[in-house]
N, CA and C atoms of all chains as a GROMACS GRO file, in nm:
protein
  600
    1UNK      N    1   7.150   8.843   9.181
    1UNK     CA    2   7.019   8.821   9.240
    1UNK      C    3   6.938   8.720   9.158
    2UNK      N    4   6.958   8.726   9.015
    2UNK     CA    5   6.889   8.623   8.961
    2UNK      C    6   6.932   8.483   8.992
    3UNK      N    7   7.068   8.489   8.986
    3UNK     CA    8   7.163   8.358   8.954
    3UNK      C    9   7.068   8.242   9.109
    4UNK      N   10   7.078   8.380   9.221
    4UNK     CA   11   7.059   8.312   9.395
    4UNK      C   12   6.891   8.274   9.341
    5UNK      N   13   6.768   8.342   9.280
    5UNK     CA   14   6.677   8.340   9.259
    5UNK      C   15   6.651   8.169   9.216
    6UNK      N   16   6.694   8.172   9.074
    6UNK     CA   17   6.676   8.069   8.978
    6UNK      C   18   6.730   7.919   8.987
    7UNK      N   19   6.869   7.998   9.002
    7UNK     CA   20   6.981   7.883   9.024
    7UNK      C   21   6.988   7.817   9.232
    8UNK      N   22   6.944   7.866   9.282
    8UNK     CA   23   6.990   7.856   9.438
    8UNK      C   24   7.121   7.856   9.449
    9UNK      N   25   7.176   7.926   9.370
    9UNK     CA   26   7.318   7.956   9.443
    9UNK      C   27   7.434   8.108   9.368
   10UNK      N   28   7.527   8.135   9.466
   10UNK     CA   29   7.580   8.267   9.434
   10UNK      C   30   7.630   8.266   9.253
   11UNK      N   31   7.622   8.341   9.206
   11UNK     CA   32   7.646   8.386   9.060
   11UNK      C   33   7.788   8.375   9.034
   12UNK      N   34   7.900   8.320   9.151
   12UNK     CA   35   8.055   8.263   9.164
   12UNK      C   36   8.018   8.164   9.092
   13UNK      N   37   7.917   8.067   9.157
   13UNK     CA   38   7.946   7.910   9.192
   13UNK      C   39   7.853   7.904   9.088
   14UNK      N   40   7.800   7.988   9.038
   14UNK     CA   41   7.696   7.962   8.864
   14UNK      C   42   7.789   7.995   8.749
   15UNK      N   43   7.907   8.082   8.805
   15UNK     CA   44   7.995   8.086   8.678
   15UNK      C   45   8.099   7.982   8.652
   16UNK      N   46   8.148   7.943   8.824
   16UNK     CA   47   8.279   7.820   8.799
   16UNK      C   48   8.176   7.729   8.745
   17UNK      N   49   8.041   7.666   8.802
   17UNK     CA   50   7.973   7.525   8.760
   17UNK      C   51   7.973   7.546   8.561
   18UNK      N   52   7.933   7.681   8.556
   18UNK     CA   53   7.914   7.679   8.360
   18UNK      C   54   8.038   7.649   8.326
   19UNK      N   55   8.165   7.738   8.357
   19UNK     CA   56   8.283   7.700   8.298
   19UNK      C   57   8.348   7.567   8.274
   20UNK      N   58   8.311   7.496   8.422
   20UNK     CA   59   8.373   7.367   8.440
   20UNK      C   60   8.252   7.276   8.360
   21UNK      N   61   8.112   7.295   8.317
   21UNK     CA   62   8.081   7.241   8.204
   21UNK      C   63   8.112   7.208   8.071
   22UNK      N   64   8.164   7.389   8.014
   22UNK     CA   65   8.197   7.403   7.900
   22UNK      C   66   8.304   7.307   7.892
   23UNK      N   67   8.415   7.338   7.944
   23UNK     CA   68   8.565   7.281   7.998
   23UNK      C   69   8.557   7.104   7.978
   24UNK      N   70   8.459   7.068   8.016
   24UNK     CA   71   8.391   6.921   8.030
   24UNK      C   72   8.363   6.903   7.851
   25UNK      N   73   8.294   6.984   7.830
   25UNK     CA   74   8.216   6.949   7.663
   25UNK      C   75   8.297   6.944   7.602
   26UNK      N   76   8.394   7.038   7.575
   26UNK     CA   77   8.546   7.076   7.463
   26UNK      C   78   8.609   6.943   7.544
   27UNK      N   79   8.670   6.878   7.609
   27UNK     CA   80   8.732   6.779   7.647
   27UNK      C   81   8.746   6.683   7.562
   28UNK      N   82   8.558   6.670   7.611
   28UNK     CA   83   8.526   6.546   7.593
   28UNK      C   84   8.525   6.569   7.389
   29UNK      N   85   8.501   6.646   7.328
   29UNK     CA   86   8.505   6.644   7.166
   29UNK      C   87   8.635   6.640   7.118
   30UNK      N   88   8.766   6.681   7.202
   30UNK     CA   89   8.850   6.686   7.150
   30UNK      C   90   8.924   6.516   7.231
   31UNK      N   91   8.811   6.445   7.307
   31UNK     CA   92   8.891   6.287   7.310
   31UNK      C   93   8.950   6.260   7.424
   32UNK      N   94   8.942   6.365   7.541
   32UNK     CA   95   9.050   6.340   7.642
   32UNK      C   96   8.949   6.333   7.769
   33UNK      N   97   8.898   6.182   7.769
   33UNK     CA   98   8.834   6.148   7.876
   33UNK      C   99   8.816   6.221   8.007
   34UNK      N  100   8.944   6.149   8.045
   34UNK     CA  101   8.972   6.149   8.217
   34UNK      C  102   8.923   6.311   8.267
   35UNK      N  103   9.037   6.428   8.192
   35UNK     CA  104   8.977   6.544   8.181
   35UNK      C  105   8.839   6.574   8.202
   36UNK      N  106   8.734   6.540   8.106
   36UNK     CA  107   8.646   6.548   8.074
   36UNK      C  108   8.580   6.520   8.201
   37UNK      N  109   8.594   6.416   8.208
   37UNK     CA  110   8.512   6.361   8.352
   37UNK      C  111   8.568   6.411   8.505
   38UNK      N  112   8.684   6.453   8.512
   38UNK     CA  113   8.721   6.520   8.626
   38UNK      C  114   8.691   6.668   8.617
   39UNK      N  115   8.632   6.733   8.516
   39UNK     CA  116   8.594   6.881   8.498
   39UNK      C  117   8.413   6.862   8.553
   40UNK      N  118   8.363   6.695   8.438
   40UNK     CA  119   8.219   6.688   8.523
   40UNK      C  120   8.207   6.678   8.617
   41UNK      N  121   8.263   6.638   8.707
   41UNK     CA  122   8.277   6.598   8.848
   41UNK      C  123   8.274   6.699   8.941
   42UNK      N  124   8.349   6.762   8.905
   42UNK     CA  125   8.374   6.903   8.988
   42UNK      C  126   8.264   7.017   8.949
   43UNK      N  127   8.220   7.014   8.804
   43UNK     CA  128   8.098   7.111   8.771
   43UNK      C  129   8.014   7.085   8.907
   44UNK      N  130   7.958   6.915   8.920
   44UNK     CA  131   7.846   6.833   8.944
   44UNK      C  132   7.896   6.902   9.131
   45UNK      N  133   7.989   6.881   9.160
   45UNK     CA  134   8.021   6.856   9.332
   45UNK      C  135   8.003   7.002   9.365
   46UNK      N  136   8.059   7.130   9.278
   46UNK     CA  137   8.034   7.291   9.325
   46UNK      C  138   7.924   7.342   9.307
   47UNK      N  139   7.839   7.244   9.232
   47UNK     CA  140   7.667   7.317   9.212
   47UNK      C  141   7.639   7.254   9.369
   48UNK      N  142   7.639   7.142   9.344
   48UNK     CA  143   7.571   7.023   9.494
   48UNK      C  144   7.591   7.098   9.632
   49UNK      N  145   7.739   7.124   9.638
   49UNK     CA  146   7.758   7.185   9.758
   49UNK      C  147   7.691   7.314   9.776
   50UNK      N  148   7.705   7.410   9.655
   50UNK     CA  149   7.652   7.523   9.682
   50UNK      C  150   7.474   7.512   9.732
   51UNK      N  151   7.398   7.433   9.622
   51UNK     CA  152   7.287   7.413   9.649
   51UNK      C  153   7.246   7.394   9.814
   52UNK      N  154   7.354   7.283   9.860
   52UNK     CA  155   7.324   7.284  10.000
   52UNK      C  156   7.348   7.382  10.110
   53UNK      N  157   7.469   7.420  10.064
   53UNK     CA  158   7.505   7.526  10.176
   53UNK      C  159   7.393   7.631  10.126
   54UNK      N  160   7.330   7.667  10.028
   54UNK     CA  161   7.240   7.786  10.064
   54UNK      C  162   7.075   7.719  10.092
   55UNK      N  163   7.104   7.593  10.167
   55UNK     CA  164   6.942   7.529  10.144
   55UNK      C  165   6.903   7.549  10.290
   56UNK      N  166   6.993   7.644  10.413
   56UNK     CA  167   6.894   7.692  10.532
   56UNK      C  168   6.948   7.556  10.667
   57UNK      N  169   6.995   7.412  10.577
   57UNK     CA  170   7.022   7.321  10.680
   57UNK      C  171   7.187   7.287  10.689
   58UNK      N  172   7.257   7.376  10.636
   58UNK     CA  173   7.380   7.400  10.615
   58UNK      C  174   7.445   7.482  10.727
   59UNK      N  175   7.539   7.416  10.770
   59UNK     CA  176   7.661   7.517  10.928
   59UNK      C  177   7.692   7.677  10.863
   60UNK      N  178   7.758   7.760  10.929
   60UNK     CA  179   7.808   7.838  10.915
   60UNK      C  180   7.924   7.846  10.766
   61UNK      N  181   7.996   7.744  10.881
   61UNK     CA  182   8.144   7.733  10.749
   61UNK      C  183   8.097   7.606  10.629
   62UNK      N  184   8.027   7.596  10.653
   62UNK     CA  185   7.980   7.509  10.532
   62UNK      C  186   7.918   7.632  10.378
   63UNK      N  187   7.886   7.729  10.465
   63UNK     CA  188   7.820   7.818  10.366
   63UNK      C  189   7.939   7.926  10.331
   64UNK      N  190   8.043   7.940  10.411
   64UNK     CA  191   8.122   8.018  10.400
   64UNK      C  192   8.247   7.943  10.281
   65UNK      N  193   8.258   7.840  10.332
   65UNK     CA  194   8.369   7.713  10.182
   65UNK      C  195   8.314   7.755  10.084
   66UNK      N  196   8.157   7.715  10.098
   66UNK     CA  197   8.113   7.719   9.966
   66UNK      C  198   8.053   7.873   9.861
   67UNK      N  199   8.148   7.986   9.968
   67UNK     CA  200   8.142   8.066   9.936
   67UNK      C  201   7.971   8.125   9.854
   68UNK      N  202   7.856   8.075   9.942
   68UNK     CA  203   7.746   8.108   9.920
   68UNK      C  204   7.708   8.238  10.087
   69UNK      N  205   7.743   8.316  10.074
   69UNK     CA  206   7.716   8.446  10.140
   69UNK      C  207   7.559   8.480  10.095
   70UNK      N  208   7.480   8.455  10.246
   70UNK     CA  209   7.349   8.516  10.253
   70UNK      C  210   7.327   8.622  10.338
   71UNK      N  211   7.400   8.712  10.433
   71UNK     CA  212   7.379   8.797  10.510
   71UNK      C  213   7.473   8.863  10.508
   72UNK      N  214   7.424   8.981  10.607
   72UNK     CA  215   7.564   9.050  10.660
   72UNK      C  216   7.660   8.999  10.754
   73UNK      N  217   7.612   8.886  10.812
   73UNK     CA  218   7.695   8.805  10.926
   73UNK      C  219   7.814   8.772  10.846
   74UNK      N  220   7.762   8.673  10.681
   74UNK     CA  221   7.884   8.582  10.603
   74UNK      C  222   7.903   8.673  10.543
   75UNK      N  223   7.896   8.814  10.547
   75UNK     CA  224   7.961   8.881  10.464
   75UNK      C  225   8.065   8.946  10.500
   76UNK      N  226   8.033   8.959  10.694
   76UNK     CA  227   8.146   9.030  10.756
   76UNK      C  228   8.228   8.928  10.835
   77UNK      N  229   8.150   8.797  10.800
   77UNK     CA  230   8.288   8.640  10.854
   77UNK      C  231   8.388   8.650  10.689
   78UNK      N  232   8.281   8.640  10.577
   78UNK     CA  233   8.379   8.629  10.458
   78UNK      C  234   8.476   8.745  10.464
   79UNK      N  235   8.464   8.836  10.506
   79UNK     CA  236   8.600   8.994  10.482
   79UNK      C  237   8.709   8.950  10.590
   80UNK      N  238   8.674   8.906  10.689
   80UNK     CA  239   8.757   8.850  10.801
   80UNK      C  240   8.831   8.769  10.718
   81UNK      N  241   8.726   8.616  10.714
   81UNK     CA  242   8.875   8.528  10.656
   81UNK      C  243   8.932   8.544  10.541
   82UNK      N  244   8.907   8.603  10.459
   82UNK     CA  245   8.988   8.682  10.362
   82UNK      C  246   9.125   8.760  10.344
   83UNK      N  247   9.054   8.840  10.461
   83UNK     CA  248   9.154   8.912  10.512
   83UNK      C  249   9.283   8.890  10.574
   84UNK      N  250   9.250   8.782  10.658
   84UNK     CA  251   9.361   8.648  10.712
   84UNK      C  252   9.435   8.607  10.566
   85UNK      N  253   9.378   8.548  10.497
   85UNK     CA  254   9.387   8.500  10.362
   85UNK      C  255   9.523   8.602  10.313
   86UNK      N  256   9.467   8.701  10.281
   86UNK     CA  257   9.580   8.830  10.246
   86UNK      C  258   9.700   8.849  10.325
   87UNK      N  259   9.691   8.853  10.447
   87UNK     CA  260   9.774   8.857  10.534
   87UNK      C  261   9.859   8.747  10.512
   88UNK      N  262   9.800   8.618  10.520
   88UNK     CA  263   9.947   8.515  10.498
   88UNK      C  264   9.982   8.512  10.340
   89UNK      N  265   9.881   8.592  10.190
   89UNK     CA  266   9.947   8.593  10.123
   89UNK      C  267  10.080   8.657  10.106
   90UNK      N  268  10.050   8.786  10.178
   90UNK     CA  269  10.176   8.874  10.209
   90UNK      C  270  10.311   8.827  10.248
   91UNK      N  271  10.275   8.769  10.374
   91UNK     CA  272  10.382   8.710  10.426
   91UNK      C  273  10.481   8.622  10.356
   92UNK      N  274  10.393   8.526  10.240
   92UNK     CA  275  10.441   8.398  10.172
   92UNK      C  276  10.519   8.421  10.034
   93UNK      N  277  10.433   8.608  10.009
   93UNK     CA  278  10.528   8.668   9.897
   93UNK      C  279  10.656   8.707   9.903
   94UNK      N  280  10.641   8.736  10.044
   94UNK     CA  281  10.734   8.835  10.098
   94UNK      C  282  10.899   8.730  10.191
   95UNK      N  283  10.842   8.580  10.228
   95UNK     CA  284  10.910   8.547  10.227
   95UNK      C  285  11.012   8.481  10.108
   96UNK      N  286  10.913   8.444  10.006
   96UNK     CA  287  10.984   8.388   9.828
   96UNK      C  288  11.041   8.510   9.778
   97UNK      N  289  11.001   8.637   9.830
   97UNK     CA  290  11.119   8.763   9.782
   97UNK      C  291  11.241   8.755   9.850
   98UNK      N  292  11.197   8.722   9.992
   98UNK     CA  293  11.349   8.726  10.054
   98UNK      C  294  11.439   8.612   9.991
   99UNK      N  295  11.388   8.494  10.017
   99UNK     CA  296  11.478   8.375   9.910
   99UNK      C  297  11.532   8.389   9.825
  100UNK      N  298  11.444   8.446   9.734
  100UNK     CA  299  11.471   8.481   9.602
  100UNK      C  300  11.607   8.574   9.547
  101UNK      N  301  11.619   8.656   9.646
  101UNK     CA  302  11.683   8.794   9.621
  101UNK      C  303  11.817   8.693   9.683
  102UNK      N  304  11.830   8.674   9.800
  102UNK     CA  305  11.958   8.576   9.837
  102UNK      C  306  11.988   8.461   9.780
  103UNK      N  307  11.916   8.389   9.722
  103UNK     CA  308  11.997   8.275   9.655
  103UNK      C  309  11.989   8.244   9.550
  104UNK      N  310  11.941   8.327   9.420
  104UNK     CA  311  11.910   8.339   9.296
  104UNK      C  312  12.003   8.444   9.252
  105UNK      N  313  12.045   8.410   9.120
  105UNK     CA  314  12.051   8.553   9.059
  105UNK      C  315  11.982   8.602   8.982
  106UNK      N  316  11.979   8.713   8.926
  106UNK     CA  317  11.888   8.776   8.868
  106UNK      C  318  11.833   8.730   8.710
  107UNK      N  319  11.933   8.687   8.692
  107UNK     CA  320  11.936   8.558   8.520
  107UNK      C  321  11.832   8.470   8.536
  108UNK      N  322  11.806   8.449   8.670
  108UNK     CA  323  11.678   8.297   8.657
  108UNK      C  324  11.551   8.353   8.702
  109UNK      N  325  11.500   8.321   8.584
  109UNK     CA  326  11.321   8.406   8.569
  109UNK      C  327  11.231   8.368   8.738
  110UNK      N  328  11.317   8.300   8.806
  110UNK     CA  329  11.176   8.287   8.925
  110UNK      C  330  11.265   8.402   9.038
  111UNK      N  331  11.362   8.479   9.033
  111UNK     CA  332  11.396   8.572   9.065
  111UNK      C  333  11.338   8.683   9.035
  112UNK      N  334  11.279   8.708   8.900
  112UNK     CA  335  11.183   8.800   8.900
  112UNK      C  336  11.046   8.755   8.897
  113UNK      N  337  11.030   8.675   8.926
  113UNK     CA  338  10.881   8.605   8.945
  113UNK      C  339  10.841   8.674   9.078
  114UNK      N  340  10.934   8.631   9.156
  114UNK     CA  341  10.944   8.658   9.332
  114UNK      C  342  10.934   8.845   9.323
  115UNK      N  343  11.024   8.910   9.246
  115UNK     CA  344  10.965   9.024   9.245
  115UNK      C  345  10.847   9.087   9.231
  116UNK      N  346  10.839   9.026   9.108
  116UNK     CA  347  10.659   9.041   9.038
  116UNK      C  348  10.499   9.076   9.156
  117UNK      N  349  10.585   8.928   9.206
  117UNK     CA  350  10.488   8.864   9.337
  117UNK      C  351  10.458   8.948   9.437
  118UNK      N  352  10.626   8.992   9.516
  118UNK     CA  353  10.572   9.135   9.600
  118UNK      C  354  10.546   9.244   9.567
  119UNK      N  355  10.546   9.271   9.424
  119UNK     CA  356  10.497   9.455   9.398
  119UNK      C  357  10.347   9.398   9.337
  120UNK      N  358  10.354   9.265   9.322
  120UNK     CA  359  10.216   9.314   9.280
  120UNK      C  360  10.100   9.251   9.388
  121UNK      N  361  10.138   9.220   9.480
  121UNK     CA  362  10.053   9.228   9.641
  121UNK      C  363  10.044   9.349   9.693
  122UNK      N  364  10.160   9.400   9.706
  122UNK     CA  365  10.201   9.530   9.735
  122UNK      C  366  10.071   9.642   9.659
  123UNK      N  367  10.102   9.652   9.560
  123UNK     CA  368  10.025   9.726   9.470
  123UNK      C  369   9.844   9.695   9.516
  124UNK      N  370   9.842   9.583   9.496
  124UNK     CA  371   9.693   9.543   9.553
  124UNK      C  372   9.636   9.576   9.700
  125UNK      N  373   9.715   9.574   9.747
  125UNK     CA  374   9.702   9.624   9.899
  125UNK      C  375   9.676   9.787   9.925
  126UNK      N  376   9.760   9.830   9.835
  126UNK     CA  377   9.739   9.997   9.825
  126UNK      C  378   9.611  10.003   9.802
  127UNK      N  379   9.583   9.969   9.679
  127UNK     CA  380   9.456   9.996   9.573
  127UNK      C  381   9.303   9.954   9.700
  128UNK      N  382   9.346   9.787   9.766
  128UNK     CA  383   9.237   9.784   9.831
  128UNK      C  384   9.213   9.883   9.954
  129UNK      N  385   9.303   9.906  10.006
  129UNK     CA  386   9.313  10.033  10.128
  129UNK      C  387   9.209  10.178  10.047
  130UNK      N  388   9.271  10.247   9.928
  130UNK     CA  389   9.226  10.354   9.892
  130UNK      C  390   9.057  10.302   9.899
  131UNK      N  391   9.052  10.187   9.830
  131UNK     CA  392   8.873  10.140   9.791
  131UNK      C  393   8.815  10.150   9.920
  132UNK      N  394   8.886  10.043   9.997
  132UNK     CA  395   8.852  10.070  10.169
  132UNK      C  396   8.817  10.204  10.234
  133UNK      N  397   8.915  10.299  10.192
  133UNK     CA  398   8.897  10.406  10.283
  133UNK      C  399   8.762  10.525  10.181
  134UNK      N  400   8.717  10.470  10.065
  134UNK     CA  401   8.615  10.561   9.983
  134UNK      C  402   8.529  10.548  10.022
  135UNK      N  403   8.480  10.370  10.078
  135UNK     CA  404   8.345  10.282  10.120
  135UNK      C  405   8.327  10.310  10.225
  136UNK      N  406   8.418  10.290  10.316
  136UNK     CA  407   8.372  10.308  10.478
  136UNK      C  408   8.395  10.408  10.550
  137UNK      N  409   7.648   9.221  12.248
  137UNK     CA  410   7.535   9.309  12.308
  137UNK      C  411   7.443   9.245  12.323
  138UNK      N  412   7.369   9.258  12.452
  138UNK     CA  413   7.228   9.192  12.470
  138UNK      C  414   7.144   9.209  12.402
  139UNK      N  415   7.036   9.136  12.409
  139UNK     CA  416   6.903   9.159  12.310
  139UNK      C  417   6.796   9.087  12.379
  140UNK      N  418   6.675   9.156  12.319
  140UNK     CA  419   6.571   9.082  12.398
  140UNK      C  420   6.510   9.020  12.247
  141UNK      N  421   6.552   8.962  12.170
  141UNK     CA  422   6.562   8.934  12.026
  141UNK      C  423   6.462   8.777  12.072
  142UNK      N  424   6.485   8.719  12.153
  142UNK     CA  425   6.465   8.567  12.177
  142UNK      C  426   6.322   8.587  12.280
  143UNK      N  427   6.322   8.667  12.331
  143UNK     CA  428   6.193   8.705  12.445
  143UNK      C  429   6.058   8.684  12.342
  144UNK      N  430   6.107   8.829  12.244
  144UNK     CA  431   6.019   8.878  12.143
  144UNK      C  432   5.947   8.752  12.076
  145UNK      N  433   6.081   8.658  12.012
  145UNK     CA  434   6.039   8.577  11.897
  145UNK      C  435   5.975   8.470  11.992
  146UNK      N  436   5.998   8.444  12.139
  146UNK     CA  437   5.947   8.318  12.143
  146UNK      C  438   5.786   8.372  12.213
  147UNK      N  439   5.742   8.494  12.260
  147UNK     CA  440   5.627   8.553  12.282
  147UNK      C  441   5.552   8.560  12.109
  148UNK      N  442   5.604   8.556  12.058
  148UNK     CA  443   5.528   8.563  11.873
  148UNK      C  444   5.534   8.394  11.882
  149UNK      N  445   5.592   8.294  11.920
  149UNK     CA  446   5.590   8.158  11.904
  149UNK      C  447   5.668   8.115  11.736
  150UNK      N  448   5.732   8.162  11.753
  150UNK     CA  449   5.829   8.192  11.575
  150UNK      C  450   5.934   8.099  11.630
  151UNK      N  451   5.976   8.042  11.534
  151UNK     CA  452   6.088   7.957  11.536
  151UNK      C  453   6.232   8.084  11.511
  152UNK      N  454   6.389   8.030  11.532
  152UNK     CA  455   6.464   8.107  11.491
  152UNK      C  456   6.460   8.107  11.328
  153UNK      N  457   6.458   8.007  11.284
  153UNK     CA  458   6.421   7.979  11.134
  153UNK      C  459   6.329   8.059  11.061
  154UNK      N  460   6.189   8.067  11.079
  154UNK     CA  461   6.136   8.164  11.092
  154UNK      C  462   6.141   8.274  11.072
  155UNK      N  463   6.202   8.338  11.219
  155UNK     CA  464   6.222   8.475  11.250
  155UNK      C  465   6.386   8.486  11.067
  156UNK      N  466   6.437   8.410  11.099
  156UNK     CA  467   6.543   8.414  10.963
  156UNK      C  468   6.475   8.466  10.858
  157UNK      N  469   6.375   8.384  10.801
  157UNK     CA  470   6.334   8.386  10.701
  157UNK      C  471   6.278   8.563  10.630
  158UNK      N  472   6.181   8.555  10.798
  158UNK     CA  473   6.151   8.671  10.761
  158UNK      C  474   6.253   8.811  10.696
  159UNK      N  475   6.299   8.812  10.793
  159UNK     CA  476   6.483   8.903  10.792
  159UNK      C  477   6.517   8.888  10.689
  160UNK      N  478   6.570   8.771  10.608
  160UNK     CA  479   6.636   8.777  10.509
  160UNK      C  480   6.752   8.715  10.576
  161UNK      N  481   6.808   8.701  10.660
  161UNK     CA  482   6.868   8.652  10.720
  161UNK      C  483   6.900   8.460  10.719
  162UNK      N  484   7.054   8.431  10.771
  162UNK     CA  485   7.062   8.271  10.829
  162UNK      C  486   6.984   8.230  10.963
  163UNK      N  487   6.945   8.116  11.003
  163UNK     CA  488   6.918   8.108  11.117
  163UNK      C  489   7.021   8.143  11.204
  164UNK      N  490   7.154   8.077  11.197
  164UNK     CA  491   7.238   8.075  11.266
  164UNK      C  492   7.275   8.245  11.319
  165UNK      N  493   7.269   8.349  11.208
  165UNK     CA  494   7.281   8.501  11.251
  165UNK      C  495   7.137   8.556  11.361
  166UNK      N  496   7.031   8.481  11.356
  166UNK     CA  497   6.959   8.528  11.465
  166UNK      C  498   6.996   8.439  11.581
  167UNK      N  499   7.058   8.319  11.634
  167UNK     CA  500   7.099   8.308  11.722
  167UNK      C  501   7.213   8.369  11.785
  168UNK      N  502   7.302   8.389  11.667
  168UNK     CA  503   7.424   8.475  11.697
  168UNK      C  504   7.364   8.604  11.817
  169UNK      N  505   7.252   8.718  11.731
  169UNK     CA  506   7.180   8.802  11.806
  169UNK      C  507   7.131   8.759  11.897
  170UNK      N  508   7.106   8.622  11.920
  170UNK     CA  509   6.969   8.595  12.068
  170UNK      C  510   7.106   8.584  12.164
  171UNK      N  511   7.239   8.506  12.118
  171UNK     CA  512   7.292   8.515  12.235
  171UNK      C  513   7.440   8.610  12.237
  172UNK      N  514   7.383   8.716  12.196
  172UNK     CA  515   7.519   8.834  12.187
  172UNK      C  516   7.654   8.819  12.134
  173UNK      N  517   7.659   8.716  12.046
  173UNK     CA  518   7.776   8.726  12.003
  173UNK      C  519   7.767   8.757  11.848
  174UNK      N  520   7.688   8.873  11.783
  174UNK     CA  521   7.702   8.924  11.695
  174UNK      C  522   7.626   9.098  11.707
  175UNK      N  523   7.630   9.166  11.724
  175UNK     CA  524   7.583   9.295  11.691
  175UNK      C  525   7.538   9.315  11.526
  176UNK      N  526   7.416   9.302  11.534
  176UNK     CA  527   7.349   9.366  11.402
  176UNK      C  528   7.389   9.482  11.341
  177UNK      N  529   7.389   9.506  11.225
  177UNK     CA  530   7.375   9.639  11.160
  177UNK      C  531   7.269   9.716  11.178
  178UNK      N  532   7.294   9.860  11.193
  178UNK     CA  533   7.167   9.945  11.217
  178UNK      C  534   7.032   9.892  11.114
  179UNK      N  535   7.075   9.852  11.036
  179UNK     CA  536   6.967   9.846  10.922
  179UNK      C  537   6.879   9.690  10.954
  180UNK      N  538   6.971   9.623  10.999
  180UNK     CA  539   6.905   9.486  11.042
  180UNK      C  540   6.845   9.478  11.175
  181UNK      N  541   6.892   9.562  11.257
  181UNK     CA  542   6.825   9.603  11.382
  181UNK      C  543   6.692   9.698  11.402
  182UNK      N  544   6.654   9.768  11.250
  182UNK     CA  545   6.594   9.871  11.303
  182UNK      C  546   6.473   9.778  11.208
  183UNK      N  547   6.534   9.663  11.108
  183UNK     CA  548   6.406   9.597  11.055
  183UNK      C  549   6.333   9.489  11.153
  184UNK      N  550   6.438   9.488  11.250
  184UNK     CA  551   6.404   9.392  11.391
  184UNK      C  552   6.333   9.471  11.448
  185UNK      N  553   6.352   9.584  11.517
  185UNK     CA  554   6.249   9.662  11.567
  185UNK      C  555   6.076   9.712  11.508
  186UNK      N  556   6.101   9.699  11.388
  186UNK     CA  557   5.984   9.748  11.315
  186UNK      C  558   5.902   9.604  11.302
  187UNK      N  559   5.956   9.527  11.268
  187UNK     CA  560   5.885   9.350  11.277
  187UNK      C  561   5.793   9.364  11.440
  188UNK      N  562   5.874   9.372  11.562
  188UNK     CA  563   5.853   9.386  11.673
  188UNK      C  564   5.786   9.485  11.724
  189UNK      N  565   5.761   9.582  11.606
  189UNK     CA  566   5.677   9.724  11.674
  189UNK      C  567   5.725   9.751  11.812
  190UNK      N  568   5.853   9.780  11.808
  190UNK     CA  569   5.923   9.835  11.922
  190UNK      C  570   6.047   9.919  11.917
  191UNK      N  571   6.042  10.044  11.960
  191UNK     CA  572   6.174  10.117  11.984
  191UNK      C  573   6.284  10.005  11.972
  192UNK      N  574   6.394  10.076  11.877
  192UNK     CA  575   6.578   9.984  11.942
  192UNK      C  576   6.564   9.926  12.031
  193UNK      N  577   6.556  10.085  12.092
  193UNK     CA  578   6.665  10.060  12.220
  193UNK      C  579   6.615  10.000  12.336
  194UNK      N  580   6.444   9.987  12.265
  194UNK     CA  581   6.407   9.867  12.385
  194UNK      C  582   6.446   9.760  12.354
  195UNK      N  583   6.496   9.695  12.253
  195UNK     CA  584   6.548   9.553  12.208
  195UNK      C  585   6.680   9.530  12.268
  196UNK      N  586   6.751   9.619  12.244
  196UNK     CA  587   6.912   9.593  12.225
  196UNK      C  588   6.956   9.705  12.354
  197UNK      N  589   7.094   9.630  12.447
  197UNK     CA  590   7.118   9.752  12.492
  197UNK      C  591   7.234   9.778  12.476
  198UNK      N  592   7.262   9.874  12.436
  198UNK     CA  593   7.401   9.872  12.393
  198UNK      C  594   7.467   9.950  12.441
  199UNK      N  595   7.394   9.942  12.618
  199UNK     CA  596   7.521   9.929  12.728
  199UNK      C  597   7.570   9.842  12.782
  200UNK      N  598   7.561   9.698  12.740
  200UNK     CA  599   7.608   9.591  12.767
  200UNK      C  600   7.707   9.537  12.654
   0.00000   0.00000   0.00000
């Protein structure tokens, strides 16, 4: 509430903009330009956008990218596309498990990567269901 | 669900912007309500009603 107060924008897009500052400062002291300036850049473009999308003359999905949620409307469009979101993560785990398991053997670490991947969607999915079913 | 959300605000002479502001709300979520393609939460509906000094269920019918 402060961050939306002070800053005009969600307390996400006040934490990536600080990080990708800091990220910018250490760069730039330790000499590595380009870095430096592609971390400012991006600080500078996720404040800008956010600022706008929560400035009232901003679309729908303009406020929803920029992951600045002001109502219950973008709060119950953001759980939707999210949710989509999850759904094809599933799918995309679940197809690199199937790959994985058939044309790898078990000796090459992205064979258990691919495991990793579906128990630990898997696992997350449980956990969000139980949270789901406490809240609503 | 219908609403008489747009009757109200344009008899007050309120912009949707406006009527947003007040709410707490986007503009775009009170048009959503003016033209039924969002159903409010009880809690956003009943601060619509109280703005409007009017019963719900005279606003909204939610047999449509």
């Amino acid at each position: 509430m402060w961050t939306r107060k002070r800053l005009r924008m969600s307390w996400w897009n006040a934490l990536m903009t600080f990080v990708l500052l800091v990220v910018a400062a250490a760069l730039t002291v330790a000499g590595q330009w380009f870095p430096a300036v592609a971390s400012l850049v991006a600080a500078v473009a996720i404040a800008a956008t956010a600022v706008y999308a929560r400035s009232g003359r901003a679309s729908d999905v303009t406020r929803l990218n920029a992951l600045e949620v002001v109502d219950e409307r973008d709060r119950s469009m953001t759980a939707f596309a999210l949710a989509v979101v999850g759904v094809a993560g599933l799918l995309f785990s679940m197809a690199t498990f199937l790959a994985a398991t058939a044309l790898l053997e078990p000796s090459h670490p992205m064979f258990w990567v691919a495991w990793g991947q579906v128990l630990g969607m898997t696992a997350v999915w449980i956990v969000a269901n139980l949270v789901a079913v406490r809240r609503i | 669900m219908e609403s008489r959300v747009r009757a109200l605000r344009t008899e007050r002479a309120l912009s949707q912007q406006g009527l947003a502001e007040v709410m707490g709300v986007s503009r775009q979520t009170i048009n959503a309500i003016e033209t039924g393609r969002y159903d409010p939460s009880l809690r956003l509906a009943v601060h619509l009603a109280r703005y409007f000094d009017r019963p719900v269920e005279e606003i909204f019918d939610v047999d449509t």
